[in-house]
N, C-alpha and C positions, 0 to 999 in steps of 0.2 A: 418412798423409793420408786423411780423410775423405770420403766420395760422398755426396752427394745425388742421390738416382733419383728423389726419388717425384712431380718434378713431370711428367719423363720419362713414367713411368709413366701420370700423368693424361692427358697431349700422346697417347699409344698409345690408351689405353680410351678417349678421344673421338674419335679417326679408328674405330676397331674399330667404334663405334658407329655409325660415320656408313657404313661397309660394311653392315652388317646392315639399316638401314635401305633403303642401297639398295639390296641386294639384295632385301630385302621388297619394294620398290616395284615391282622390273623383276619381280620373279613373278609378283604381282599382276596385271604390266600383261600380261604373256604369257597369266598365265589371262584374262583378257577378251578379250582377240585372240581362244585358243584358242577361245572361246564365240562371242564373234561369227563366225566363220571356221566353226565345226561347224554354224551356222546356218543360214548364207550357204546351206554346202553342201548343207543339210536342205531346204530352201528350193525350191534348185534340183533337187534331185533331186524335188519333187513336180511341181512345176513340169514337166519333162519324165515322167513319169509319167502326169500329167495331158492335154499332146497327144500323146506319143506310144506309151504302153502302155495308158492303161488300156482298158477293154472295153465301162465300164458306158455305160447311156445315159441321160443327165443332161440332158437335153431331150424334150418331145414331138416325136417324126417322123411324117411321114406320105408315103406314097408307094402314087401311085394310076396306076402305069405300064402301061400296056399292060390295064386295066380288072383289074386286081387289086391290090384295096386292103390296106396292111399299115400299123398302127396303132399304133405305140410310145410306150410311157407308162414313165417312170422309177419306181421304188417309191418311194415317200413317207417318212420318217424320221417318225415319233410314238413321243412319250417314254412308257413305262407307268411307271405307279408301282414294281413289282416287278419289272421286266423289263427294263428303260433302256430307248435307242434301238433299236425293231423295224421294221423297214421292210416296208410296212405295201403291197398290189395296191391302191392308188388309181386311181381313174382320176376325172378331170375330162369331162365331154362335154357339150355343147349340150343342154339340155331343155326342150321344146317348154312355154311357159307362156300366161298370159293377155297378158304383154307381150311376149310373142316367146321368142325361143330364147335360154334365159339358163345359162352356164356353169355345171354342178355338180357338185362330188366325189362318187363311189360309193364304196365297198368292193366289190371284185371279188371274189366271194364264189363259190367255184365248188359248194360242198357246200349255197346255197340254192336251194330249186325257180325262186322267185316272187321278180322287184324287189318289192324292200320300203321304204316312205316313211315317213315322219313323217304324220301329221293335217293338219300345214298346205302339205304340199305338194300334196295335191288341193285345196285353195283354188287354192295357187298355179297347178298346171295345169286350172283350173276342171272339175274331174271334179267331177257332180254327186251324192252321196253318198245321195241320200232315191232315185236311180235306182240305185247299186253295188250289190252281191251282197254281204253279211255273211256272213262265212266264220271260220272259227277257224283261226288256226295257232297250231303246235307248232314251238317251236325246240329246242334241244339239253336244253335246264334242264327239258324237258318239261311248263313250265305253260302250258297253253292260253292265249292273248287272240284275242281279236275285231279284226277288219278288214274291211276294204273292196275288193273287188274290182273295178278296172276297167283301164285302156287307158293309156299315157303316148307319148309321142312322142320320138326323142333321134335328134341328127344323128351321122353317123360319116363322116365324110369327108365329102363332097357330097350324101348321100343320108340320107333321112330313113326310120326304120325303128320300127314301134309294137309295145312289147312290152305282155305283160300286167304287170298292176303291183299291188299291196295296199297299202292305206295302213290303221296302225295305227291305234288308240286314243289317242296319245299322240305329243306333239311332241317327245322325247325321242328318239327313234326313230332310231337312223343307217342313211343315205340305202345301201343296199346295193342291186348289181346282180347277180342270179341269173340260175339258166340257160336258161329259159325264157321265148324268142325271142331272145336273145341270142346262146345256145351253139347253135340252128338254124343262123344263118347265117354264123357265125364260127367261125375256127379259134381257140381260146387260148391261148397258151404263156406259163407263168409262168415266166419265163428269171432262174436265182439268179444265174448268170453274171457276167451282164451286168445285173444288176439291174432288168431292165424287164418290162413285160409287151408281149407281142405279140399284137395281136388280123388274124388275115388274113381276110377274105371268102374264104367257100366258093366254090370253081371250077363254074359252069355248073348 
């Protein structure tokens, strides 16, 4: 007597199939879980990181307690072409203009003598230029240009302090704050640490 298997056979490799499929499906679904779930937890781990480890200082502070001023500025993240993200001694502060005391970024520049401007920022703090001292400076590249010597105004807490200042030839110019009158009366610490810069008022 004869058997016939092979519709049997069909009836098996179509369940067999219907296994593998979901088996494929619940993997699948586990790996996504898995993803979302390593997220979550990636997430959350900056997240507490963020208030309760880290160090940097991600806000301007200021604390003027007991008549001793300390000035915290977080470093600035600027993308360089060759260099990616460098974080970069910014500082923003109050500078004295024709329309009053208007917010402006420096480069913290501890290796310059002399704050150095742009052209059109003695417009803007109406320094008169046919009265300024032309002077030559030398930067690192060693080629001389011509500038303008005179006087600029900038607040640091509550108190207003005038340093000497040069404005270039050229509006091109980035707004740098050097060490003279600035590093007079201020302590400086460029903290990698903690990412910021700290400026304290000299004691007495």
């Amino acid at each position: 007597m004869g058997y016939i298997t092979y519709d049997q056979q069909t009836v098996n490799s179509q369940y067999a199939g219907q296994e593998v499929d979901i088996q494929t499906k619940v993997g699948a679904i586990l790996k996504i879980v898995s993803l979302f779930a390593f997220m979550g937890l990636l997430g959350g781990f900056l997240v507490l990181r963020k208030y309760f480890f880290s160090t940097s200082v991600n806000s301007v502070s200021l604390n003027d307690s007991w008549g001793n001023l300390e000035f915290r500025i977080p470093y600035k993240n600027t993308l360089y072409e060759n260099f990616g993200f460098v974080q970069d001694p910014r500082v923003t502060i109050p500078l004295k203009t024709i329309q009053g005391f208007v917010n402006t970024t420096f480069l913290l520049d501890s290796g310059a003598v002399v704050t150095t401007m742009p052209l059109q920022a003695a417009h803007d703090t109406g320094v008169d230029l046919s009265r300024a001292k032309r002077i030559t400076l030398q930067g690192f590249s060693g080629v001389p240009a011509f500038a303008y010597l005179d006087k600029v105004t900038v607040k640091i807490g509550d108190a207003e302090y005038e340093f000497p200042a040069t404005f270039t030839e050229s509006n091109s110019t980035t707004y740098i704050l050097g060490r003279k009158g600035l590093f007079d009366d201020f302590s400086i610490l460029f903290d990698h640490e903690q990412r910021a810069i700290i400026i304290s008022r000299k004691k007495g």
